[in-house]
C-alpha positions as CSV (number, residue, x, y, z in Angstrom):
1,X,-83.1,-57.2,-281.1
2,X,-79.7,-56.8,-278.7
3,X,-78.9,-53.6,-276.9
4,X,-75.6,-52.1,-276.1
5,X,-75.0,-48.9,-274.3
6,X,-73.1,-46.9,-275.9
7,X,-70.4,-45.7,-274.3
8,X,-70.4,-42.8,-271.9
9,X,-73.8,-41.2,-273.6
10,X,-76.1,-43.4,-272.1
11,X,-77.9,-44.4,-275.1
12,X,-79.3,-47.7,-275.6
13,X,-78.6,-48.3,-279.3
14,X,-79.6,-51.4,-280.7
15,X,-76.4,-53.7,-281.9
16,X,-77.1,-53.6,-286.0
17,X,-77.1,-49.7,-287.1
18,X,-78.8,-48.7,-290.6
19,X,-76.2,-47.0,-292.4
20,X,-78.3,-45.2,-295.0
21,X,-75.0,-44.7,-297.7
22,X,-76.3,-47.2,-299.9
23,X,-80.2,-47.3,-300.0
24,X,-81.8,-48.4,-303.2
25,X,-81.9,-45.9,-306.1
26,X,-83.4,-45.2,-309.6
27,X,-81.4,-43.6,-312.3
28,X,-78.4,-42.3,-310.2
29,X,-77.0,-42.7,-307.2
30,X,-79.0,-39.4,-305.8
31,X,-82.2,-40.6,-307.1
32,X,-83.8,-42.5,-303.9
33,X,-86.2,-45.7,-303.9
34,X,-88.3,-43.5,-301.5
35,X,-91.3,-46.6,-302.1
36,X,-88.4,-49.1,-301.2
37,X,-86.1,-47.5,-299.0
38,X,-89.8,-46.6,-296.7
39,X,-90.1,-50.6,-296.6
40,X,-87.4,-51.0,-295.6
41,X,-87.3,-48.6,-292.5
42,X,-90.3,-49.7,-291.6
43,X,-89.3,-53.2,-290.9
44,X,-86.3,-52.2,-289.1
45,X,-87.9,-50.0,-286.8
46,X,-90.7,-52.7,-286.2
47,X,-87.9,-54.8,-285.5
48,X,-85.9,-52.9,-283.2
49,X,-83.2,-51.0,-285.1
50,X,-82.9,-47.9,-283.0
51,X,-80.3,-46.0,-284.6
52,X,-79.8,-44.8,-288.1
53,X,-76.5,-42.9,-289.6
54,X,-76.4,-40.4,-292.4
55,X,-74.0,-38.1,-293.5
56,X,-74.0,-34.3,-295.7
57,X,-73.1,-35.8,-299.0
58,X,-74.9,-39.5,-298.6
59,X,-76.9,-39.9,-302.5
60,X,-75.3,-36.6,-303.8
61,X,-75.6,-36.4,-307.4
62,X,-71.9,-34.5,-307.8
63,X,-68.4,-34.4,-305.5
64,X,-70.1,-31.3,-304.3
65,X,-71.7,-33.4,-302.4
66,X,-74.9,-32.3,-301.2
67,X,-76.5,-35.5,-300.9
68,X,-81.0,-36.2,-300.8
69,X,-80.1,-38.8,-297.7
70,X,-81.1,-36.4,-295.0
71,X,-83.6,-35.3,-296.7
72,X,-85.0,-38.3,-297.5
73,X,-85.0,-39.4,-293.8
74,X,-86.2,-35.9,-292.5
75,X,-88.7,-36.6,-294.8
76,X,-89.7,-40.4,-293.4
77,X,-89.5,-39.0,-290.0
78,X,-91.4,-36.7,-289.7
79,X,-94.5,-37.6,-292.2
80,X,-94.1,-41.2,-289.3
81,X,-93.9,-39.1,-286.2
82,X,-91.0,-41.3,-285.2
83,X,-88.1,-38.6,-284.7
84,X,-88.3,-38.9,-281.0
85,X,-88.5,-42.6,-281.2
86,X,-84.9,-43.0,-282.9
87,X,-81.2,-41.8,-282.1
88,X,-80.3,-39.8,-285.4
89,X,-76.8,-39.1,-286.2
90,X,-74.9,-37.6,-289.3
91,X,-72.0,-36.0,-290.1
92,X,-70.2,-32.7,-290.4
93,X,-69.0,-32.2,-294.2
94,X,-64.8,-31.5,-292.2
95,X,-63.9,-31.0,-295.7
96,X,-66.0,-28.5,-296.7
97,X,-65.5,-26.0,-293.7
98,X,-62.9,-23.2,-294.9
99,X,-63.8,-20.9,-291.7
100,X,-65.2,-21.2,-288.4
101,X,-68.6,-20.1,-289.1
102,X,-68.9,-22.7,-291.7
103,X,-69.6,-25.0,-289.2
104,X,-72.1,-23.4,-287.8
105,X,-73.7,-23.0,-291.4
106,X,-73.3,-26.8,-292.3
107,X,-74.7,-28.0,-289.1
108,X,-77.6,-25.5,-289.7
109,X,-78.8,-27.1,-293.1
110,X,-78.1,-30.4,-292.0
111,X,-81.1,-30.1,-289.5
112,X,-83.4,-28.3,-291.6
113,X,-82.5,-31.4,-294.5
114,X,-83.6,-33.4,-291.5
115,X,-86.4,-31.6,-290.4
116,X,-85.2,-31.6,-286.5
117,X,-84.1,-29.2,-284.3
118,X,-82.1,-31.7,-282.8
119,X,-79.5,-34.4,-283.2
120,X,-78.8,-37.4,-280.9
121,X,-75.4,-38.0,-282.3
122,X,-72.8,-35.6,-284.4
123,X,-69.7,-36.6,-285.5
124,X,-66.9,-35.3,-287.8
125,X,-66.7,-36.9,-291.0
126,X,-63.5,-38.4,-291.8
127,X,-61.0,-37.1,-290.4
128,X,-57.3,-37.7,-290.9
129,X,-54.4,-35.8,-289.8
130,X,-54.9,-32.7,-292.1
131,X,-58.9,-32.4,-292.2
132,X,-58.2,-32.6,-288.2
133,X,-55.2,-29.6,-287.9
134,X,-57.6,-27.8,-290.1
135,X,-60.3,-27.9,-288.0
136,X,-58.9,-27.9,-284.6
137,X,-57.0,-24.3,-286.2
138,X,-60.6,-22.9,-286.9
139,X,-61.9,-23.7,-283.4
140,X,-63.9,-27.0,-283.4
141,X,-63.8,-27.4,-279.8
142,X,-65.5,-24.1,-279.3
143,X,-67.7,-24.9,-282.1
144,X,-68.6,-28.7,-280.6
145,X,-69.0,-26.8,-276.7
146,X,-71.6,-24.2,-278.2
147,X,-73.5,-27.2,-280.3
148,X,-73.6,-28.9,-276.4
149,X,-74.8,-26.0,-274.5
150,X,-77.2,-25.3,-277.2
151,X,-79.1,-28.8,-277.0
152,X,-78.4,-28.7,-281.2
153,X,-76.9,-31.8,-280.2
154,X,-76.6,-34.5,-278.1
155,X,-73.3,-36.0,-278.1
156,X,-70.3,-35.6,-280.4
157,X,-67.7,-37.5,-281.6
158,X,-66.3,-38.0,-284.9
159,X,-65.2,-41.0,-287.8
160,X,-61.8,-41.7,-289.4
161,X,-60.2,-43.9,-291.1
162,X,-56.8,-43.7,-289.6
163,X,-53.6,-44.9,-287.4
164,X,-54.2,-46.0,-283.8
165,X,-51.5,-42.8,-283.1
166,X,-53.6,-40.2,-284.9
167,X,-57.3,-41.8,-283.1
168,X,-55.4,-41.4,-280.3
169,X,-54.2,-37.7,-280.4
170,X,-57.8,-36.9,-282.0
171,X,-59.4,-38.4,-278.6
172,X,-57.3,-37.0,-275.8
173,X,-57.5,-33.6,-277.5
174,X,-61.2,-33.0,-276.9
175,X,-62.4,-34.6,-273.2
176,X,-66.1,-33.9,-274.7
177,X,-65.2,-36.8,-277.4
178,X,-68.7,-39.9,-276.6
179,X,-68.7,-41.8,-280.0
180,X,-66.3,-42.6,-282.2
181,X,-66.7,-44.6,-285.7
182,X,-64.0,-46.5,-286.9
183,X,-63.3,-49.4,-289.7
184,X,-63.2,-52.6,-288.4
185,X,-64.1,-56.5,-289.3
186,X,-61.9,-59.9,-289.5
187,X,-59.7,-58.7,-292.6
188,X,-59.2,-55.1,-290.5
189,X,-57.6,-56.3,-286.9
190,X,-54.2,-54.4,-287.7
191,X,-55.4,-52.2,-290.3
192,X,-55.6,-48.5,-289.5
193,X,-56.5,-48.4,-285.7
194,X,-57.8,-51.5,-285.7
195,X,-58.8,-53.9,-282.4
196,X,-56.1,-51.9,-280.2
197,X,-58.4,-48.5,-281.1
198,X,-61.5,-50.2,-280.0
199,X,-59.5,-51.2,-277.1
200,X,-58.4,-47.9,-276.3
201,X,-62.0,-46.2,-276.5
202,X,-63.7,-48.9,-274.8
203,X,-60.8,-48.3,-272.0
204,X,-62.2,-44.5,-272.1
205,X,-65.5,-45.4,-271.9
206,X,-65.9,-43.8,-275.9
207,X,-69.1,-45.5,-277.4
208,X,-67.8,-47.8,-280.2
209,X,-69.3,-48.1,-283.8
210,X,-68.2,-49.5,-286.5
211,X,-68.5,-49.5,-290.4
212,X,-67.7,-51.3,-293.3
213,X,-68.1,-54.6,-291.3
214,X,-68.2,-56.5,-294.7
215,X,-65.4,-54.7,-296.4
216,X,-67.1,-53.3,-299.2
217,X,-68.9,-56.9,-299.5
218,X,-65.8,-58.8,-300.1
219,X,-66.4,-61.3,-297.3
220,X,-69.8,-61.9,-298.6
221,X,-69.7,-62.2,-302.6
222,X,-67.2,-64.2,-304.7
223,X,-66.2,-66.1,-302.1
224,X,-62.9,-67.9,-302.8
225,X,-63.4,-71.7,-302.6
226,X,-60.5,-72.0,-300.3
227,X,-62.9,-69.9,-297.7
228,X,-65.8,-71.8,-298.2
229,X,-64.2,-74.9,-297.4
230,X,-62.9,-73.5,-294.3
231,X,-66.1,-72.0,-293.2
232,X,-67.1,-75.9,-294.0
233,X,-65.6,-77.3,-290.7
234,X,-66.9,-75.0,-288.7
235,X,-68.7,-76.1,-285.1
236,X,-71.7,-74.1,-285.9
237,X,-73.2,-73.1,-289.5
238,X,-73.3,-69.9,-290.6
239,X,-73.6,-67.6,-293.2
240,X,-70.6,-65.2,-294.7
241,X,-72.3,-62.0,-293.6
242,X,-73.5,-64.1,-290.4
243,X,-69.7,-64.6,-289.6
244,X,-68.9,-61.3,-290.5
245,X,-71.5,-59.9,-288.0
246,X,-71.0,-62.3,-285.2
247,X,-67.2,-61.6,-284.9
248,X,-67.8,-58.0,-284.1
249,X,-71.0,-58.6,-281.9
250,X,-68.5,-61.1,-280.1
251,X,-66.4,-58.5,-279.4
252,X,-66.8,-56.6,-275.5
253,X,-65.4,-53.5,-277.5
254,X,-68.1,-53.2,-279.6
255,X,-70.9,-51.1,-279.5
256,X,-73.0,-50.7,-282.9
257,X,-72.3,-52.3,-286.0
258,X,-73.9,-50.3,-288.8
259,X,-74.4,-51.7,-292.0
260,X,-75.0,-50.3,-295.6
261,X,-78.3,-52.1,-296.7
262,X,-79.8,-51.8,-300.1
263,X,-82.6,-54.2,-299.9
264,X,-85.8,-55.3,-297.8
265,X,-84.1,-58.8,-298.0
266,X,-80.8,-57.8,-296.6
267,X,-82.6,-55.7,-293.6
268,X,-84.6,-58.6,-292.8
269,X,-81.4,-61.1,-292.7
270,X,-79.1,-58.9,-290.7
271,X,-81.5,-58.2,-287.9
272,X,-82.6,-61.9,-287.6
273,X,-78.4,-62.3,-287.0
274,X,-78.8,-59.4,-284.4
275,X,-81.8,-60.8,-282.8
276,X,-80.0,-63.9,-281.3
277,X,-76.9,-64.7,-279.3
278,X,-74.5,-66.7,-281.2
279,X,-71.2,-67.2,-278.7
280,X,-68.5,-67.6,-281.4
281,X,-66.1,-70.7,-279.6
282,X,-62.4,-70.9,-279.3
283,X,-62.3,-73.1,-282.1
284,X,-64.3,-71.2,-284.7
285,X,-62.7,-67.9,-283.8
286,X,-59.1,-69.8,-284.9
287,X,-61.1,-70.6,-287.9
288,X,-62.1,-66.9,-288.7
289,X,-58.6,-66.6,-288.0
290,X,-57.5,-68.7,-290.5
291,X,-60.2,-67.5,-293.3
292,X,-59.0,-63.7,-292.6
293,X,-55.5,-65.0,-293.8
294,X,-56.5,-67.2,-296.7
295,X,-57.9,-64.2,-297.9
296,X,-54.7,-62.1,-297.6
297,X,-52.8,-65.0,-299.2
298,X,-55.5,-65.1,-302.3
299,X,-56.4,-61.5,-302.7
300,X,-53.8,-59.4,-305.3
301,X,-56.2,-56.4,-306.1
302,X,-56.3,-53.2,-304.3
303,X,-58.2,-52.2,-300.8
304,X,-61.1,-50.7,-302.4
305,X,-64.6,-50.7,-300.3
306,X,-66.8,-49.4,-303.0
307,X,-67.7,-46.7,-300.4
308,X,-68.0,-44.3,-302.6
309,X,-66.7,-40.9,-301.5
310,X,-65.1,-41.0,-304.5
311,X,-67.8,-41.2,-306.7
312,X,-69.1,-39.3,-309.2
313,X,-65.3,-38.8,-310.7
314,X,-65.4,-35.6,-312.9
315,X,-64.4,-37.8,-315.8
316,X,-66.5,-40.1,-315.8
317,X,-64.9,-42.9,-314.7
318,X,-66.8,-45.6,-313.0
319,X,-63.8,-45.7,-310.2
320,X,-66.0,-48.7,-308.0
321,X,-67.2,-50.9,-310.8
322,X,-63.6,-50.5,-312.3
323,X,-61.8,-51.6,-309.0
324,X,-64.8,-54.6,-308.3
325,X,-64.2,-56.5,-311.4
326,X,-60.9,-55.9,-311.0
327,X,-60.4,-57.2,-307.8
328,X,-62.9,-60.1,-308.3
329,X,-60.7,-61.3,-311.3
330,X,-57.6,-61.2,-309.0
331,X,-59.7,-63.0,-306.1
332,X,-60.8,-66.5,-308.3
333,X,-57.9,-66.0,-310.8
334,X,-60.2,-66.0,-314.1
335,X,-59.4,-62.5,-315.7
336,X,-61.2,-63.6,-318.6
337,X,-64.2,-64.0,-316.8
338,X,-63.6,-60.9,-315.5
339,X,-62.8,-58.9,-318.6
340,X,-66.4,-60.0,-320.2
341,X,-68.3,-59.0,-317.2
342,X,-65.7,-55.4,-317.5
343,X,-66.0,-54.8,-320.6
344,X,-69.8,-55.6,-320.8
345,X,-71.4,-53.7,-317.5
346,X,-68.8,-50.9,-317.6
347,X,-69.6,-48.1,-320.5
348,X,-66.6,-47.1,-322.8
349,X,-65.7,-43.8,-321.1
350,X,-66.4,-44.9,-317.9
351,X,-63.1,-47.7,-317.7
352,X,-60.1,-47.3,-316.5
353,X,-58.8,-45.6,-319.1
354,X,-61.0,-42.9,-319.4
355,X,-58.9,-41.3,-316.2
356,X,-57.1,-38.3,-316.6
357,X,-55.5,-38.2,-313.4
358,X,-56.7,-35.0,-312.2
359,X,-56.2,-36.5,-308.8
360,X,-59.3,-35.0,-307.3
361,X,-60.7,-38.4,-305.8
362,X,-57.6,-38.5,-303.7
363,X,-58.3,-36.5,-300.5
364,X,-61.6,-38.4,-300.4
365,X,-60.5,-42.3,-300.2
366,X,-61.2,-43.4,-297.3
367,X,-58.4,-46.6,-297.7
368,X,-55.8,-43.4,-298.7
369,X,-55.0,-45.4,-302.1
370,X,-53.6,-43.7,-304.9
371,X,-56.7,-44.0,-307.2
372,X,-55.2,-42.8,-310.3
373,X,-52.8,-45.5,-309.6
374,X,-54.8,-48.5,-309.3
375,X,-56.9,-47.4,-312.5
376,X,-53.6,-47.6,-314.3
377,X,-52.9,-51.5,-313.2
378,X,-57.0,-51.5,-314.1
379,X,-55.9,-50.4,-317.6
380,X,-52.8,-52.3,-317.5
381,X,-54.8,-55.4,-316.6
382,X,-57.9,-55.6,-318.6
383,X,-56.6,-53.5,-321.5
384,X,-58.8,-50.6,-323.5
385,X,-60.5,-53.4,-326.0
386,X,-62.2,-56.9,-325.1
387,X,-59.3,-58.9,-326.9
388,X,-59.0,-61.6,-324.2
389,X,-59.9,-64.8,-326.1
């Protein structure tokens, strides 16, 4: 495994992250492969992953979002005896605090979910420009000091998926600011702060992490044939989610890439990737270049991740599975294809048009879409019966 400091903190953080969003479940999405998911945190701490990510609502079983993924890794680390062996970091729920002390409150629950008395790392969760204002009018700063001088935690920072302006204000309003995670891989350069916000923080000396570096696992699954013949010439072989990873562990502004696994299989392939050097030339960076815009030139659907925030929609609707066939059907042009798989793997009640626009998934997209929107073209696109031969 590769080491990076990161930032400012010190910390020597290996260069893959386990982003523990998407661990394997059961029945539902809060229902944990603890037999599985214990495999596969083995192997990556055997293997060097240092650092591992969770947030308040990660595996919640409502938008209330109270999620079993701090537990679950409380849990692992301390029946292991391994919390002093890893850098630890979640998030605090910004849109859940309606009052200063609720930050207090929040941050106390998170560390008895994950049975420490201590974090390494504690950012705020998502902020954009109102979650911030809200925050900042409540007294975060005090709040952040007091978690500083209290040894509760380590180092702060905070994630957003926002504007270089807004990153910007967010970071030269609090000096105490040593981590920042931001959204960032080849499709992402100029989208939301993008490569000049990496700039910036590695300019301040911020640590640098990033997430979705696969975009939701479009730059990995139903590859366009266009990109495949591209990644064809290439000077070196590599994989799509080798590519993916190498471009940001290229990068001198990049600290940590965390990544989303959901298998033993996946953990295993990304930290044989992080495990090497693999010094991306000038002529196969022009050729990422040139995939990142033959997928903007072939991709019609919508900027969905499959993140999740806004999952479990109080309707019903299976918002993710909705936009992925969706978007697949735009991506290798065969809607009927498409319309089987949507028709078949999505449950009546749980399509498109099962929304009822209550527009309660809207604060929590993480791409600011208009959800209810896009399920409409969904509808509009696949229709409310399989008709389509």
């Amino acid at each position: 495994m590769i080491y990076n400091t990161l930032g400012k903190t010190g910390l020597k953080v290996s260069r893959l992250g386990f982003g523990t969003m998407r661990l394997p479940t059961g029945y539902s999405n809060a229902d944990i492969n603890e037999a599985e998911a214990t495999k596969m945190f083995d192997y990556a701490i055997e293997n060097g992953i240092n650092i591992f990510d969770t947030a308040f609502p990660y595996h919640n079983a409502t938008l209330a979002g109270n999620g079993n993924g701090e537990i679950f890794l409380g849990k692992y680390f301390k029946e292991n005896n391994l919390r002093d062996e890893v850098i630890l970091q979640t998030k605090s729920p910004t849109w859940f605090i309606s009052e200063k002390n609720d930050f207090e409150s929040f941050l106390d629950m998170q560390l008895e979910k994950l049975q420490t008395d201590y974090l390494d790392v504690y950012l705020l969760h998502s902020l954009n420009a109102s979650g911030w204002n809200k925050v900042k009018n409540l007294g975060v700063m005090d709040f952040l000091d007091d978690c500083l001088s209290s040894g509760k935690v380590k180092h702060v920072g905070f994630s957003a998926h926002v504007g270089l302006d807004l990153l910007t204000e967010i970071l030269d309003e609090y000096p105490k600011w040593e981590v920042v995670l931001t959204q960032m891989n080849y499709l992402d350069e100029y989208y939301q702060s993008g490569a000049d916000g990496l700039q910036y923080l590695k300019k301040n000396d911020v640590g640098t992490m990033i997430m979705e570096p696969l975009r939701g696992g479009r730059l990995i699954n139903h590859v366009p044939e266009e990109v495949t013949v591209l990644w064809g010439i290439s000077e070196v072989e590599r994989t799509p989610v080798e590519w993916a990873f190498q471009y940001l562990w290229n990068r001198d502004d990049v600290d940590c890439v965390l990544s989303g696994m959901s298998s033993l299989n996946q953990v295993k392939e990304n930290i044989r990737y992080a495990s090497h050097e693999d010094v991306i030339s000038e002529y196969d960076q022009e050729l990422i270049n040139d995939v990142a815009r033959q997928y903007k030139a072939s991709t019609l659907g919508n900027e969905c991740t499959k993140c999740g925030y806004c999952m479990p929609c109080p309707n019903g609707v299976d918002i993710i599975n909705c936009f992925n066939e969706y978007n697949i059907a735009q991506m290798m042009k065969d809607p009927k294809a498409s319309a089987m798989q949507y028709f078949s793997v999505i449950d009546r009640g749980s399509r498109a048009d099962s929304c009822h626009k209550c527009e309660e998934c809207l604060p929590l997209c993480t791409q600011h879409m208009n959800i209810p929107e896009e399920l409409e073209k969904v509808r509009e696109y696949f229709g409310t019966e399989f008709n389509h031969f």
